[in-house]
C-alpha angles and dihedrals in degrees: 000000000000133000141192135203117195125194117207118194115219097272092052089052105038088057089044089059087041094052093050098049091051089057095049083043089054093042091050085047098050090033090060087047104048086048101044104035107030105026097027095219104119099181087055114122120200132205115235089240099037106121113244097182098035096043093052096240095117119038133199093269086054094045094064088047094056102053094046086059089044089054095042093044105045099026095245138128127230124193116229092236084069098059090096127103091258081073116008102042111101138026091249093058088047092049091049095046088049093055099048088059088052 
């Protein structure tokens, strides 16, 4: 079995935890909106890898919604061929995709 042990300095850490924070911030932030917005339950909590399209939470009316908000609120652009569970299916896809247009 191999092992490996990495050492960050303090500016490779520092943005890792950035990094992570930021995705935890923009799941908290599409997560309230799905909740309170599309599904109208605002004391719904939802898992970062539950899936929102497959599952049928969020439709394809929603789904245009959402990533409006998504565009407007985090100064991205998606394309509209994203808009499809292999990326747009979880929070945890949306934050990520979030995150690699920033």
């Amino acid at each position: 079995m191999l092992s490996a042990v990495v050492y960050l300095n303090s500016h490779e850490l520092y943005a890792l935890l950035l990094s992570e924070n930021m995705t935890d911030e923009i799941m908290q932030i599409i997560s309230a909106y799905i909740a309170t917005q599309i599904l109208k339950q605002p004391r719904r909590v939802l898992k970062p890898d539950e899936p929102l399209l497959s599952n049928g939470l969020v439709d394809s009316f929603s789904l245009v919604d959402l990533s409006i908000f998504i565009e407007k609120e985090f100064n991205v652009f998606i394309d509209n061929t994203e808009l499809n569970p292999q990326t747009f299916d979880t929070l945890a896809q949306l934050a990520d995709l979030v995150q690699s247009r920033r």
